[in-house]
C-alpha positions as CSV (number, residue, x, y, z in Angstrom):
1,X,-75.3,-199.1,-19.3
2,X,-71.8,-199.7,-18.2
3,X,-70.6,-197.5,-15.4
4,X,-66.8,-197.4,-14.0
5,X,-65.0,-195.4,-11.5
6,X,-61.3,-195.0,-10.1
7,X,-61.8,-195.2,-6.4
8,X,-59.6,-196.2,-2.9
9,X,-62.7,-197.5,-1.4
10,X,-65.7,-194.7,-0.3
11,X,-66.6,-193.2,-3.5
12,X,-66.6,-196.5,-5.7
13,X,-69.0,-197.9,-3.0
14,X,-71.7,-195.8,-3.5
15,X,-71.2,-196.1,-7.1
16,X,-71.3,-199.8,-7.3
17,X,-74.2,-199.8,-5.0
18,X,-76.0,-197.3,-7.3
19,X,-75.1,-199.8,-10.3
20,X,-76.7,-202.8,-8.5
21,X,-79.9,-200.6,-7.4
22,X,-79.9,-199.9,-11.8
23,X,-79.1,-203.2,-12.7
24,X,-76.0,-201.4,-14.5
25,X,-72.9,-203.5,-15.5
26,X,-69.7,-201.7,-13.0
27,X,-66.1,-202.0,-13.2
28,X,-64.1,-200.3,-10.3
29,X,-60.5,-199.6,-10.4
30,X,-58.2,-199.6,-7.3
31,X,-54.5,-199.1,-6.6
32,X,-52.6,-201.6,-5.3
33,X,-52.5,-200.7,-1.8
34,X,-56.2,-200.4,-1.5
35,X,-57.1,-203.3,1.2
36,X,-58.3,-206.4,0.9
37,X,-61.6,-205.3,2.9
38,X,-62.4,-202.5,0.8
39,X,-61.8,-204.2,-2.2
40,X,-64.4,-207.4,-0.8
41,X,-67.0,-204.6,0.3
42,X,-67.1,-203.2,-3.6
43,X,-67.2,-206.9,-4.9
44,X,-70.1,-207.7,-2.6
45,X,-71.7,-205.5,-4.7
46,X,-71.4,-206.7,-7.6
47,X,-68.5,-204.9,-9.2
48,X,-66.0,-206.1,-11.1
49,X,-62.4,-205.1,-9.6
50,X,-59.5,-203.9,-11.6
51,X,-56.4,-203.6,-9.2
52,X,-53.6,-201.9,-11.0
53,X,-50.0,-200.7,-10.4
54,X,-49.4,-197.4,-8.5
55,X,-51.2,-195.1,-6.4
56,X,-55.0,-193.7,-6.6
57,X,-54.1,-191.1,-9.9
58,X,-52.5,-194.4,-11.8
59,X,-55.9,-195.9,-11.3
60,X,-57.8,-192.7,-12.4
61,X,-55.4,-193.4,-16.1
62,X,-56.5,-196.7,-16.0
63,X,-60.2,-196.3,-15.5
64,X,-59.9,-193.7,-18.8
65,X,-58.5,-195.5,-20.2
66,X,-60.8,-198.4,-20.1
67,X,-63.5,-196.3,-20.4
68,X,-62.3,-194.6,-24.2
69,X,-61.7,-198.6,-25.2
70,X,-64.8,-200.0,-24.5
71,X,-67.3,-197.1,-24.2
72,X,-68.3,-197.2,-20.5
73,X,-69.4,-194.2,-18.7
74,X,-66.8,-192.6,-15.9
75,X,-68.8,-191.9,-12.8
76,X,-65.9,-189.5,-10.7
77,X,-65.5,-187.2,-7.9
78,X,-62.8,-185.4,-9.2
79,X,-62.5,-183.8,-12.4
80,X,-60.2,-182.8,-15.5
81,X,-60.2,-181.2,-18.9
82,X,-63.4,-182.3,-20.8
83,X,-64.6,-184.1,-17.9
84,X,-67.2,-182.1,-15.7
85,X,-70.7,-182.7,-15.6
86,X,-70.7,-186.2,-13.6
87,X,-68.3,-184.3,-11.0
88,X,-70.5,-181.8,-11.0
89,X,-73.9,-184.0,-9.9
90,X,-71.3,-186.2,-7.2
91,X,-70.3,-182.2,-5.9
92,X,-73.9,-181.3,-5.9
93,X,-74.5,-184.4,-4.0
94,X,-72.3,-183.1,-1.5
95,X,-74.0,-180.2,-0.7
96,X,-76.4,-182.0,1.3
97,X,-74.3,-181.9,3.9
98,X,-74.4,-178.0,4.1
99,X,-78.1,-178.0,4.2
100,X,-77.7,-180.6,7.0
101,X,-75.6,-179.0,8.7
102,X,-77.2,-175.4,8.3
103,X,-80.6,-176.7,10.0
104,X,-78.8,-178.7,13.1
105,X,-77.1,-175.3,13.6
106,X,-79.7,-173.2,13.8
107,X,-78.3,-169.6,13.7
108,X,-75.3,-170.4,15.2
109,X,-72.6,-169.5,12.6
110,X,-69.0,-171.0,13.3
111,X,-66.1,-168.4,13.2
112,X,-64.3,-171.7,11.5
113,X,-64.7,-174.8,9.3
114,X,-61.8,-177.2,9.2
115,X,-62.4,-179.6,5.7
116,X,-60.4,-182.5,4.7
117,X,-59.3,-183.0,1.2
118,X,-58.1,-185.7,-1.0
119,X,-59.1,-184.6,-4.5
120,X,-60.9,-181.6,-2.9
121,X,-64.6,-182.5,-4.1
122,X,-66.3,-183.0,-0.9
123,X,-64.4,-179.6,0.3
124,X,-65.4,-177.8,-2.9
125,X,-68.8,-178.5,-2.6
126,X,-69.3,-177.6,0.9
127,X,-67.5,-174.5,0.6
128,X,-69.6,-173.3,-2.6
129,X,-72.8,-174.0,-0.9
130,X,-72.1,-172.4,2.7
131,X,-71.6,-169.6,0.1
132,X,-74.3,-169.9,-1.0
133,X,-76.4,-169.5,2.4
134,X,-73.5,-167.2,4.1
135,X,-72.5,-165.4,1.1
136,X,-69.2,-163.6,1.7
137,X,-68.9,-163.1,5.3
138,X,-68.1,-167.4,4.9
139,X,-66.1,-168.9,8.3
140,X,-62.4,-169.2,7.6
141,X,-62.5,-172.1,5.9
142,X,-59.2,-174.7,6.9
143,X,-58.4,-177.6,5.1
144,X,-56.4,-180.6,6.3
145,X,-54.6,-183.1,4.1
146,X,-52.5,-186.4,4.6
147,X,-48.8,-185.0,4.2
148,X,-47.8,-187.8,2.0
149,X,-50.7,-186.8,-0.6
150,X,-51.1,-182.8,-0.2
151,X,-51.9,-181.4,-3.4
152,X,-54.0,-178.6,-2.1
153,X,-51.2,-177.4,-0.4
154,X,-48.8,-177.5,-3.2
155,X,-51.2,-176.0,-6.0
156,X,-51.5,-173.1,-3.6
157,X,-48.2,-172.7,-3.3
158,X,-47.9,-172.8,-6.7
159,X,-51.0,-171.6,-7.9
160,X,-51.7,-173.7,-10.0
161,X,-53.1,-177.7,-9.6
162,X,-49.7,-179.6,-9.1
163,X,-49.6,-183.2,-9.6
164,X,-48.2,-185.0,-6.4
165,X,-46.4,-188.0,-6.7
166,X,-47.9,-190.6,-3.9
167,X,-45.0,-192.3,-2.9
168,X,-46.3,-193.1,1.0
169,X,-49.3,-194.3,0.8
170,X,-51.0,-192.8,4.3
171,X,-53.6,-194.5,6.9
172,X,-56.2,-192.2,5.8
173,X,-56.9,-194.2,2.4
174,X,-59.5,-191.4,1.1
175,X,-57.3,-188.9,1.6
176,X,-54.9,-189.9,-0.8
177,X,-55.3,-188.7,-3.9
178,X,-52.2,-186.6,-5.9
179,X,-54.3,-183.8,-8.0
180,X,-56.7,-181.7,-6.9
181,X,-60.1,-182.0,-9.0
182,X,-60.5,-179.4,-11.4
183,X,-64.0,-177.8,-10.6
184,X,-62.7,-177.9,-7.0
185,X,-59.4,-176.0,-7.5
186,X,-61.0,-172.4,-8.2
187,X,-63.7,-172.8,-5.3
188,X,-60.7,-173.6,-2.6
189,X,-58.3,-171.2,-4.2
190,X,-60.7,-168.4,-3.5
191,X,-61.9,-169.7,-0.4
192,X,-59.5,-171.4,1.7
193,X,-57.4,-169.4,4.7
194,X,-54.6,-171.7,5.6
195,X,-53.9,-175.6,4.9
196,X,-52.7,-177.9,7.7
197,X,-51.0,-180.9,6.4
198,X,-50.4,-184.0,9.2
199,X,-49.1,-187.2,9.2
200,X,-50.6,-190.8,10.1
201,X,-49.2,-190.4,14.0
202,X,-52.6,-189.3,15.6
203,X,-55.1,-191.1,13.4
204,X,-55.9,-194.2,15.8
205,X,-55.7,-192.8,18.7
206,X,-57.9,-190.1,17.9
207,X,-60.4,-192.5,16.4
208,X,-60.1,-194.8,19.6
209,X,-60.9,-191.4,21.4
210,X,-64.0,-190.6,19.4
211,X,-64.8,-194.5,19.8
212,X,-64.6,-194.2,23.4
213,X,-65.9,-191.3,25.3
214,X,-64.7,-190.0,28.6
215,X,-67.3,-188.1,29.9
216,X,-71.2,-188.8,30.2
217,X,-72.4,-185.9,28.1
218,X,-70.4,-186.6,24.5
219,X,-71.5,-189.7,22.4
220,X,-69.3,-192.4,21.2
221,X,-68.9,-192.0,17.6
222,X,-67.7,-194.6,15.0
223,X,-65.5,-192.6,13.2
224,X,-63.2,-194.2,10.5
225,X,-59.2,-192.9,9.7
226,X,-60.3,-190.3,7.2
227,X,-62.9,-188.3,9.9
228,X,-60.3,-188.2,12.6
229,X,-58.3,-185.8,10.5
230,X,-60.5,-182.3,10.9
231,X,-59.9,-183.3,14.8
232,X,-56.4,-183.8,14.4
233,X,-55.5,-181.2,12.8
234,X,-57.7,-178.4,15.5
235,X,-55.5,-180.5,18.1
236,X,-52.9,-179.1,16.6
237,X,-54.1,-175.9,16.0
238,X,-54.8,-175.9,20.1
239,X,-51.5,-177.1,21.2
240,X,-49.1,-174.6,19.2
241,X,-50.1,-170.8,20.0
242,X,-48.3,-169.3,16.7
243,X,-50.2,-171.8,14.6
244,X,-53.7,-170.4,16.9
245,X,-53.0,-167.1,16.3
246,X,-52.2,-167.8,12.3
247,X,-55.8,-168.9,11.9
248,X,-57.4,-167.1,13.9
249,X,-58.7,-169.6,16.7
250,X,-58.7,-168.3,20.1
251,X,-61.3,-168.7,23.1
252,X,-64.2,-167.6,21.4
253,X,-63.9,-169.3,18.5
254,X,-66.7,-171.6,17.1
255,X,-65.1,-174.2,14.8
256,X,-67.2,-176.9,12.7
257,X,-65.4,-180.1,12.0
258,X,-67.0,-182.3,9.7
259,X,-66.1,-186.3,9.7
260,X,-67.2,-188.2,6.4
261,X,-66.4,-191.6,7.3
262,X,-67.5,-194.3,9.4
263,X,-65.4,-198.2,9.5
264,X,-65.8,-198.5,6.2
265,X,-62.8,-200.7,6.1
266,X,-63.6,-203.1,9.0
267,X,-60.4,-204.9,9.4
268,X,-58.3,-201.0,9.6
269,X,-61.0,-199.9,12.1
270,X,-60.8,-203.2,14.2
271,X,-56.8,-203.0,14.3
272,X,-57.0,-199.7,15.9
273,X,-59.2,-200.6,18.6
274,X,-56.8,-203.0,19.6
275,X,-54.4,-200.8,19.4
276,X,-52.7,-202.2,16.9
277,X,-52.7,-199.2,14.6
């Protein structure tokens, strides 16, 4: 068995890890402004790296395009035409995060759930299962994006899944991604209130903040670029009253912010703690 994947660095991890734990041959495809340190971790696993031209969709063509030539299997988050099933499992996969998250909350339901969204799997998945134990009376459902790579917000506006040309690439590196999956797109389309879209600006100070806590009774948490964006984006939402009232969020509210990374890319996660970032 011969297993590939297009990745910017989370996702292709645990694939070539799950190659190595099957023995399986694995080829991962990166862009060419995935890092150095993400591209090492994936090789210490035993993958063979394909770095190629462009942004994160450029390596998607790639991978399928390798994978037609010499038969290997695509192992993807996201989805397209024809392609659904594997999606499907890595979306099911997901959902153990709902069930998690279900049983540490007891029968506390939040009023809001703010989601961030790169190709919109991870937010697809969470969303169909918490409908699955909430049925319809689900929290307003929020979902950030990177500005540079919003493609939830544009196929929304359109209707319709828009390709985004990546042109910046941003901090948050699993964010970026230019097409929303297709099993994903209906799920958020039916689901989601309101997108918030932000910039790179907040990200290291908000993961120094998580990093370093200021009072005795809240944890330090090692929180990589892509988690600080739910938090950035209910800063946000706290500091500009319209944008409050918009979604709903006023002193009573209960909002569930979910953060899916940790450092994964050690030499990004070191340079903000310096400050450098």
């Amino acid at each position: 068995l011969i297993v590939c994947t297009a990745t910017d660095g989370n996702h292709g991890r645990s694939v070539a890890w799950a190659a190595r734990f099957c023995e399986a041959e694995c080829h991962i495809f990166i862009h060419a402004k995935v890092s150095d340190a993400r591209a090492d971790a994936l090789a210490a696993l035993g993958a063979a790296i394909h770095r190629v031209e462009g942004n994160y969709d450029d390596s998607i063509v790639a991978c399928r395009n390798h994978a037609v030539k010499h038969g290997w299997q695509i192992v993807s988050d996201t989805s397209w035409p024809g392609y659904r099933d594997v999606p499907k499992l890595v979306m099911t996969g997901y959902s153990v995060m709902t069930h998690e998250l279900i049983r540490q909350l007891g029968g506390t339901k939040p009023t809001h759930i703010i989601l961030q969204a790169g190709c919109g799997a991870m937010a697809g998945a969470l969303i169909a299962s918490m409908w699955l134990h909430w049925g319809p009376d689900l929290p307003k459902v929020i979902v950030v994006e990177s500005d540079s790579s919003d493609c939830v917000y544009q196929s929304l506006k359109r209707d319709q899944i828009h390709l985004v040309n990546i042109v910046q690439e941003t901090l948050m590196a699993g964010l970026s991604c230019g097409e929303v999956s297709e099993l994903a797109w209906p799920i958020i389309r039916e689901a989601a209130s309101h997108v918030i879209t932000i910039n790179d600006e907040g990200v290291g100070p908000m993961v120094r903040w998580l990093a370093h806590p200021t009072t005795k009774d809240r944890p330090a948490i090692v929180a990589g670029e892509c988690s600080a964006s739910g938090l950035i984006a209910l800063l946000a939402i706290q500091q500009d009253p319209s944008l409050a009232d918009e979604v709903g969020v006023d002193d009573r509210s209960r909002i569930l912010v979910i953060g899916t990374e940790g450092d994964t890319d050690a030499a990004v996660y070191a340079a903000i703690m310096r400050g450098d970032i």
